[in-house]
MIKE-453721 format. One record per residue (C-alpha): residue in one letter; x, y, z. Coordinates in steps of 0.02 Angstrom, whole numbers, plus 50000, padded with zeros to 5 digits. Each point is the difference from the previous one (the first is absolute). Layout:
BEGIN
AXYZ/...
***
This chain:
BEGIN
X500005000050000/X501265010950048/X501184996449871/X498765003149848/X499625017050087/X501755002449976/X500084992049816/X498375014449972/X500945013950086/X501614998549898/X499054996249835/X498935016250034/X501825010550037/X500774991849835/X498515006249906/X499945017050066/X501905001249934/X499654992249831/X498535015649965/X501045012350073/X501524993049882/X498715000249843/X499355015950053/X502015008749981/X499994991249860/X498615006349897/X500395017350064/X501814998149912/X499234995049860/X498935013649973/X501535012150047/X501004991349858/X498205001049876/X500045018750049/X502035003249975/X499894989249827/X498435011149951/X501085016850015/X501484993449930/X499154994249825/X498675013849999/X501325014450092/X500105008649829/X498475007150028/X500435008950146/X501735005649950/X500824985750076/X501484993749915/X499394983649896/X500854985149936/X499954997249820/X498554998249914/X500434982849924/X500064994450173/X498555011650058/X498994987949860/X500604983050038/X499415005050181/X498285006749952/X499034982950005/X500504999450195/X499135018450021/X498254993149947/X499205002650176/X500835016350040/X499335006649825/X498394993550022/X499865012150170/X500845014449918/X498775000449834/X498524997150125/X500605012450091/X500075015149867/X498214995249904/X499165001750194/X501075014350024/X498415012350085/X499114985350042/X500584998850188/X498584985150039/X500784990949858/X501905001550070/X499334994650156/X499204985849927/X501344996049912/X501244997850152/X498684988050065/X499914988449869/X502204998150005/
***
């Protein structure tokens, strides 16, 4: 008895680790989406930009970031439609 409460409580701890480690994780990755998302579309801003041979060969990787930028400009004075938007990502 005691030792499954023990075999519970340790499982339990291991699994609070394991989200925590996939919640790091997923914020990194977005980090990195965000960072590779300025460096191929930087040009616009005035950033410095790699070439554009290699700007292209990266573009298939940018689908979902373009997908949020275009929706983004055609709801541009549509705040209710940014906002619903943001809740559908």
């Amino acid at each position: 008895m005691v030792l499954k409460q023990i075999k519970d409580f340790l499982s339990q701890f291991g699994q609070g680790f394991k989200e925590a480690s996939i919640d790091q994780i997923q914020r990194e990755l977005e980090e990195m989406e965000n960072a590779f998302a300025l460096l191929i579309c930087g040009s616009l801003s005035g950033m410095p930009a790699p070439p554009a041979f290699l700007s292209l060969c990266l573009l298939p990787y940018m689908e979902r970031e373009l997908k949020i930028m275009f929706s983004k400009t055609i709801f541009l004075d549509d705040k209710l439609a940014v906002w619903s938007d943001l809740v559908e990502l």
